[in-house]
N, C-alpha and C positions, 0 to 999 in steps of 0.2 A: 485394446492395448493403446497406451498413446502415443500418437505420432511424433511426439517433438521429443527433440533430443536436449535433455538439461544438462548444464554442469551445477555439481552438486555443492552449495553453499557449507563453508568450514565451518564448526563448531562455535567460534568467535562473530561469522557473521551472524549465525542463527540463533542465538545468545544476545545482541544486540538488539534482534527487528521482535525477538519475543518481551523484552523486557519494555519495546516501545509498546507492543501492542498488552500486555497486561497494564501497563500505568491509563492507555486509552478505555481499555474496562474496567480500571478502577473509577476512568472519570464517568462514564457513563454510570454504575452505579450511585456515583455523586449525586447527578442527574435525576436518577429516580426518588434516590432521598427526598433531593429540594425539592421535588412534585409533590411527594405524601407529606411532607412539610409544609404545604404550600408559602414557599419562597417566592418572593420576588417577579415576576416573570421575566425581567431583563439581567436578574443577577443568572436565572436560568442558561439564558439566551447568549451571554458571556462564554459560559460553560460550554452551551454546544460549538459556538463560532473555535472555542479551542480544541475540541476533540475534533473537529474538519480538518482542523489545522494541522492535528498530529497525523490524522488518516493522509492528509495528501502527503508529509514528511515521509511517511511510510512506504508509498506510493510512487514518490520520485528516486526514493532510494530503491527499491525494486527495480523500479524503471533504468536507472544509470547503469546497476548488475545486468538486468537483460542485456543493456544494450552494447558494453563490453565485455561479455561474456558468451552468451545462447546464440546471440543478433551476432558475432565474429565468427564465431565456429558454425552457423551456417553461412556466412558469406565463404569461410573456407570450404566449405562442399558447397557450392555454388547455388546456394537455397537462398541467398539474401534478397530478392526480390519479395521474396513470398514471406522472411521474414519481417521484412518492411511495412506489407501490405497487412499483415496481421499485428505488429505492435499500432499504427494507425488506426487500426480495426477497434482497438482497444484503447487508444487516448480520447477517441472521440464519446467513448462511453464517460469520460472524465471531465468532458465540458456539458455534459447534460446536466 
């Protein structure tokens, strides 16, 4: 069972972060095309620098929800320390 406690994303947000992440696998499909194309390698390289692009967009919006939302409602049950020490846990995975 998991331990954390979510609040659950409206239909509108969830609507939103799906339609970023199908156009980001539309580009990566792009991607494989101009490989078996053989394209370019820096028109390629365009490509990926912008699908990073979209993943971190993605990523920071996640980020901003956790942190006024899951990250509030544990500091209101006095869990924020622990929530702290775990969204760090995880941004540090972000600069690797």
């Amino acid at each position: 069972m998991d331990k954390h406690v979510t609040t659950t994303r409206d239909e509108e947000e969830k609507e939103k972060l799906n339609k970023r992440l199908k156009r980001i696998e539309g580009q990566v499909r792009g991607i494989q095309k101009m490989i078996e194309e053989d394209r370019y390698c820096v028109d390629i390289l365009i490509q990926i620098s912008a699908i990073e692009s979209a993943l971190k967009q993605v990523g920071f919006s996640v980020t901003e929800r956790h942190m006024k939302h899951c990250m509030s409602d544990a500091f209101k049950r006095g869990e924020g320390e622990s929530s702290i020490e775990e969204l760090m846990k995880v941004l540090r995975q972000f600069g690797k």
